[in-house]
N, C-alpha and C positions, 0 to 999 in steps of 0.2 A: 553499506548496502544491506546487512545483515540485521541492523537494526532497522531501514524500511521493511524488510518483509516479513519481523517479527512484530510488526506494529502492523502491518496489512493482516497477519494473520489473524491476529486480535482482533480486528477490524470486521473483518469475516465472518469469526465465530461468533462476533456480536450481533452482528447481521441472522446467522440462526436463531438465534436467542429471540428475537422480538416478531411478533407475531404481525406489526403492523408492517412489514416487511413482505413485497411480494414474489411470488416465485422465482420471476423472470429476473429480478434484480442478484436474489438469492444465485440462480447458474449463473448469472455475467460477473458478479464477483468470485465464484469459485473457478469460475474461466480465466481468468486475473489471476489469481493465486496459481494455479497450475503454470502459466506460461510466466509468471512475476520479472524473472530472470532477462526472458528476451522484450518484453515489456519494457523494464528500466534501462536497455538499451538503445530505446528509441527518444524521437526527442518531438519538443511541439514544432519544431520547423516545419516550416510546409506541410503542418497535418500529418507528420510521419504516424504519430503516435494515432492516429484516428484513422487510418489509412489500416495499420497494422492490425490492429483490434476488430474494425472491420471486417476483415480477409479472418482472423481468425474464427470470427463471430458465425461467419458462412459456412466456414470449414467441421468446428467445433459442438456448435450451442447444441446441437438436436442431438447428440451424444452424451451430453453433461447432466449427471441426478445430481440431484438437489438435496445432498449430503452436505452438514457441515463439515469441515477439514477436522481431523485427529488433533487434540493437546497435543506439544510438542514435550519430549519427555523431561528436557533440562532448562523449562521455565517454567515455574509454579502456576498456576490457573489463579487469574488476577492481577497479577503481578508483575510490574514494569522490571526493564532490567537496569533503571536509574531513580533514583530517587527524588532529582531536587536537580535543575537546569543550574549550572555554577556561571556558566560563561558561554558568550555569545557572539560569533565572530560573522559581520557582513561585511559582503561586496567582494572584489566588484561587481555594483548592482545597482542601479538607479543613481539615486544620487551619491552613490560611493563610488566614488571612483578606486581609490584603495581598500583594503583591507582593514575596517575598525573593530576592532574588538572591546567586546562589554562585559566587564563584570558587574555579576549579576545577584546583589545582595538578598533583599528580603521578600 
């Protein structure tokens, strides 16, 4: 979970960054990031997850500037904290019914 929300954070700050980016999208992803936590506890079932965001959305949005989030201080600006996908493990998921794992060459 720690490397979804440092990859949403990135996500974010990239979203400041570009200018074809409009406000509104800019506070619904920093509305994201502040609650990430109870966000990735919901699930798409029966529209939890759209259900939850909403109710937030009511509660929250007319509160939220449109600041990008602070670098984080112990991952460099740019910079993944893996370098190279080694190995790839699916399912169960569609047509997996098991567990296959891939290694993952070149």
């Amino acid at each position: 979970m720690a490397f979804a929300r440092q990859d949403f954070d990135r996500f974010v700050r990239w979203i400041y960054q570009s200018e074809a980016i409009s406000s509104d999208v800019r506070r619904l992803a920093s509305l994201c990031l502040a609650d990430f936590d109870s966000l990735a506890r919901t699930s798409r079932n029966c529209s939890q997850r759209s259900v939850y965001l909403a109710q937030l959305m009511r509660q929250q949005f007319a509160q939220i500037i449109e600041e990008a989030p602070a670098a984080e201080a112990n991952v460099a600006e740019g910079q993944w904290p893996w370098s190279r996908l080694q190995s790839l493990t699916l399912g169960p998921f569609r047509g997996f019914r098991t567990p296959e794992s891939f290694e993952i060459e070149k």
